[in-house]
Residue frames as a rotation matrix with the C-alpha (Angstrom) as fourth column:
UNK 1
0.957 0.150 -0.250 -34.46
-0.182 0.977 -0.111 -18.73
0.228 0.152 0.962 3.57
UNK 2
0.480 -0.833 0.276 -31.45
-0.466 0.025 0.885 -20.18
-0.744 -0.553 -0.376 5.33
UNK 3
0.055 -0.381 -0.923 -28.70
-0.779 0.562 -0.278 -21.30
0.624 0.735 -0.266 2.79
UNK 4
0.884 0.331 -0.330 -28.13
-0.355 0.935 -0.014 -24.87
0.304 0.129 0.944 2.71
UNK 5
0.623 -0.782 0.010 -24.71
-0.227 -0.169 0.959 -26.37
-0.749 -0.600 -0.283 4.13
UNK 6
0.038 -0.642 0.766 -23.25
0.824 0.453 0.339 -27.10
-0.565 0.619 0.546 0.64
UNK 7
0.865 0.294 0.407 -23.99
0.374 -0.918 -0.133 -23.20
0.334 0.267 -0.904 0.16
UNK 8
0.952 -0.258 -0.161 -21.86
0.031 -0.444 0.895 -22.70
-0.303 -0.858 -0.415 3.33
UNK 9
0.569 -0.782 0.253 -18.01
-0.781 -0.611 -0.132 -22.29
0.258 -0.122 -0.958 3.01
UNK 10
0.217 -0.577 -0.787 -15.42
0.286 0.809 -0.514 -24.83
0.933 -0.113 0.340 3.70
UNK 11
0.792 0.314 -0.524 -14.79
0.602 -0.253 0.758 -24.87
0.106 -0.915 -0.389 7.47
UNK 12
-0.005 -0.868 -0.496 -12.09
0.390 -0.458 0.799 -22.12
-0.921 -0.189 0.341 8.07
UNK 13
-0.202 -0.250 0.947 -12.12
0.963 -0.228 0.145 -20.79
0.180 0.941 0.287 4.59
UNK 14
0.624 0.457 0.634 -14.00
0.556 -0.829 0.050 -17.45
0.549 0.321 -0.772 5.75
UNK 15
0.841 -0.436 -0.320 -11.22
0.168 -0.353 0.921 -16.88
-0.514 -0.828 -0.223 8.46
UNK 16
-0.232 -0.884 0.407 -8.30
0.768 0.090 0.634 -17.63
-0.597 0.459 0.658 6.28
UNK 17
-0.327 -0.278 0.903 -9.30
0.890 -0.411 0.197 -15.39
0.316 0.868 0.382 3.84
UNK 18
0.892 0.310 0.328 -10.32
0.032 -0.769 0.638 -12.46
0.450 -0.559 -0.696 6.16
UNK 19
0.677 -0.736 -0.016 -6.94
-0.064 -0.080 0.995 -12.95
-0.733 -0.672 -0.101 7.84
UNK 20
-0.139 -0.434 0.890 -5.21
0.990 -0.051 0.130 -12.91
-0.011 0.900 0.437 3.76
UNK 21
0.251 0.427 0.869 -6.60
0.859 -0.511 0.003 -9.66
0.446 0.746 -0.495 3.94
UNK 22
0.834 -0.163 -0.526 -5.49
0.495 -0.198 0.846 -8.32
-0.242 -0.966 -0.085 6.97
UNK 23
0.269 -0.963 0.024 -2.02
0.627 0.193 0.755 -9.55
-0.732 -0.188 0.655 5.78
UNK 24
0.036 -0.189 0.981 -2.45
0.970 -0.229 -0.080 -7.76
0.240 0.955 0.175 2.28
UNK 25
0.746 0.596 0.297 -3.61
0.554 -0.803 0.218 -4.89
0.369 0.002 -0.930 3.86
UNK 26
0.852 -0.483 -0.204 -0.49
-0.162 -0.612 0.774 -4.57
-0.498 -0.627 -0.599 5.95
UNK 27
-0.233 -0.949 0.211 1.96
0.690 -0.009 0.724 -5.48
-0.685 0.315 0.657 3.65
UNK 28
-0.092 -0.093 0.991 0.63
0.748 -0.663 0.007 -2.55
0.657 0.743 0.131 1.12
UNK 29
0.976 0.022 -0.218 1.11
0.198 -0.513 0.835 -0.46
-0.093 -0.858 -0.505 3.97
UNK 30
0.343 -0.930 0.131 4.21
0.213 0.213 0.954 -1.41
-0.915 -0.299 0.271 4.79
UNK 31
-0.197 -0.770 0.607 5.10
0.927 0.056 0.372 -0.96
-0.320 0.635 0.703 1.03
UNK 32
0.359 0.302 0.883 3.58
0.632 -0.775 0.008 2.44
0.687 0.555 -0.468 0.53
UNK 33
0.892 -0.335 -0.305 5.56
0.185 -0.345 0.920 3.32
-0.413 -0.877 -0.246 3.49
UNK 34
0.159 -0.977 0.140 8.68
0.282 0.181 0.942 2.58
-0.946 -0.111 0.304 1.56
UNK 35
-0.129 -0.023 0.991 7.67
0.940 -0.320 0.115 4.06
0.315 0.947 0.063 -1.78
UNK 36
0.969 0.243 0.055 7.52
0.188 -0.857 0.479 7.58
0.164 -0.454 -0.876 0.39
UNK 37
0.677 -0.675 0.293 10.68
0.218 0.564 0.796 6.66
-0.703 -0.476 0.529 1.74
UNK 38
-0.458 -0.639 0.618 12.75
0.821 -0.036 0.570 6.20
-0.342 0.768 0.541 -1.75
UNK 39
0.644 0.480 0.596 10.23
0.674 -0.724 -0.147 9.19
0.361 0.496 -0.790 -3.31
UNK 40
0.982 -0.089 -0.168 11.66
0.027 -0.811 0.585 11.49
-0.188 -0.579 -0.793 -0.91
UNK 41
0.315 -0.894 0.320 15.10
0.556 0.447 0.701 10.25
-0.769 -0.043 0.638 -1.09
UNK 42
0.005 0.032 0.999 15.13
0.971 0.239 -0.012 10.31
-0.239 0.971 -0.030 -4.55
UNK 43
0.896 0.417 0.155 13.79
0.422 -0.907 0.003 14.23
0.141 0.063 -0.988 -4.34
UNK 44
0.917 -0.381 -0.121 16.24
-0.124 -0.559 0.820 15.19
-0.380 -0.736 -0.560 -1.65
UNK 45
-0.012 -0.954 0.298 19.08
0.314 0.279 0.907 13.76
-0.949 0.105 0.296 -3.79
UNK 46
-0.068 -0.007 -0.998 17.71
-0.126 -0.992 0.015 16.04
-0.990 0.127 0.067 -6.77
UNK 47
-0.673 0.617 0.409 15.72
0.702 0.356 0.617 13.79
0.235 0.702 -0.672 -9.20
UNK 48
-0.774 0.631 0.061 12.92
-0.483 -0.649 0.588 15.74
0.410 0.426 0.806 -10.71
UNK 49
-0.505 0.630 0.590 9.45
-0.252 0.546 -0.799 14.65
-0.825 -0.552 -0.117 -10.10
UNK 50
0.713 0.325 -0.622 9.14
-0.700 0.393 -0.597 13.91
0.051 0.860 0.507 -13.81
UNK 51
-0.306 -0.808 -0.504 12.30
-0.658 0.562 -0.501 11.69
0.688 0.178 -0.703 -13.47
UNK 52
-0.788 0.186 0.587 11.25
-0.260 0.763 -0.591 9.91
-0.558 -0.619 -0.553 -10.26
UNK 53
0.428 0.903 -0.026 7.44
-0.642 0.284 -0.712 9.49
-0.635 0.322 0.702 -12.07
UNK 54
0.497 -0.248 -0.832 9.29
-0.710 0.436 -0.554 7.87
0.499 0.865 0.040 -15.27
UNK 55
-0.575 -0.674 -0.465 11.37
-0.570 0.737 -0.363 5.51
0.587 0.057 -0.808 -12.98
UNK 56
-0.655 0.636 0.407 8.19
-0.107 0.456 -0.884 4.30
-0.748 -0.623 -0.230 -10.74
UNK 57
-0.880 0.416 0.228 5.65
0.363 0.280 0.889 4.63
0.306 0.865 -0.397 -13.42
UNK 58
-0.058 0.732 -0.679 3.56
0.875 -0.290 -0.388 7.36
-0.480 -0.616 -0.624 -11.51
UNK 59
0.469 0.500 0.728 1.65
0.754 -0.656 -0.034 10.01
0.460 0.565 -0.685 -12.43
UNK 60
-0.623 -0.557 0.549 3.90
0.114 -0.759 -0.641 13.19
0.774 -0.337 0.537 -11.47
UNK 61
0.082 0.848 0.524 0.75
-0.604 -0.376 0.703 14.34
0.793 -0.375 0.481 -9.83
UNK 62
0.793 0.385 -0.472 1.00
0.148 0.630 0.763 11.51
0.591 -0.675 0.442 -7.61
UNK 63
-0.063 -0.831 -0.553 4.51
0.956 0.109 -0.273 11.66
0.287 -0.546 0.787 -6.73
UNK 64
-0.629 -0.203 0.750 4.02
-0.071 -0.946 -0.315 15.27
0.774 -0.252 0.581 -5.70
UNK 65
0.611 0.791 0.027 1.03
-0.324 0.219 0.920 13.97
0.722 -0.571 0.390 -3.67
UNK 66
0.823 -0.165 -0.544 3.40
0.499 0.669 0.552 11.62
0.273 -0.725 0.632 -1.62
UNK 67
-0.634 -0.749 -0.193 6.06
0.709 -0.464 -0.531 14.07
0.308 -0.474 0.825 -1.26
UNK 68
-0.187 0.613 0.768 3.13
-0.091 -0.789 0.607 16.58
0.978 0.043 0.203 0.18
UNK 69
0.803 0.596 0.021 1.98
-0.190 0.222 0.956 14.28
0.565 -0.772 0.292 2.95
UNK 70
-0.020 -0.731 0.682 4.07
-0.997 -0.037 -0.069 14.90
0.075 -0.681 -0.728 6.09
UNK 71
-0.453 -0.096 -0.886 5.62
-0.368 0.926 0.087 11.60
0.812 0.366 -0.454 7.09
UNK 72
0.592 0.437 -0.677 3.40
0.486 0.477 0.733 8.84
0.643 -0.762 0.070 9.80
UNK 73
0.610 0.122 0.783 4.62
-0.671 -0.445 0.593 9.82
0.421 -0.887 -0.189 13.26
UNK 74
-0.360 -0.806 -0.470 7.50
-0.674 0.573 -0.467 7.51
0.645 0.149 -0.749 14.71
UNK 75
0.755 0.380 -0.535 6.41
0.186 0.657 0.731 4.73
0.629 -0.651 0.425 16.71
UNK 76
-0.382 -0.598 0.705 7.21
-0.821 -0.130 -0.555 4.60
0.424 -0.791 -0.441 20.35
C-alpha cells in the first residue's frame, strides 16, 4: 500500500538529512584523525598509555589500538 503524502517527508528533508550525515561522517573522521595525531604525540613525548587513557577518557586498550594502526597514507 503506497503511503499517503502526509506520510511522505517534507520536500528536501530526506536530502538534508542524508547530506547531515555525510557531514558527520566526515567531521568524525577528520576528528579521529586528530585524536591519532595528539595519541601519538603524546606517546612519542613519553606519556604512558595509562596517562594518555586518564587524560582522553579511553580505555588503555584503545589507546594502544590507535597507536597500533599505521598512520592513513598522505594524500597526493
Amino acid at each position: 500500500m503506497p503511503a499517503s503524502s502526509a506520510d511522505m517527508p517534507a520536500d528536501g528533508m530526506l536530502e538534508a538529512a542524508a547530506a547531515a550525515v555525510t557531514a558527520a561522517e566526515e567531521a568524525l573522521q577528520a576528528a579521529r584523525r586528530d585524536l591519532r595525531t595528539a595519541v601519538v604525540a603524546s606517546r612519542q613525548a613519553g606519556e604512558t598509555v595509562q596517562h594518555i587513557a586518564r587524560r582522553t577518557g579511553l580505555d588503555p586498550v584503545v589507546v594502544r589500538n590507535i597507536l597500533a594502526v599505521p598512520p592513513p597514507p598522505a594524500a597526493s
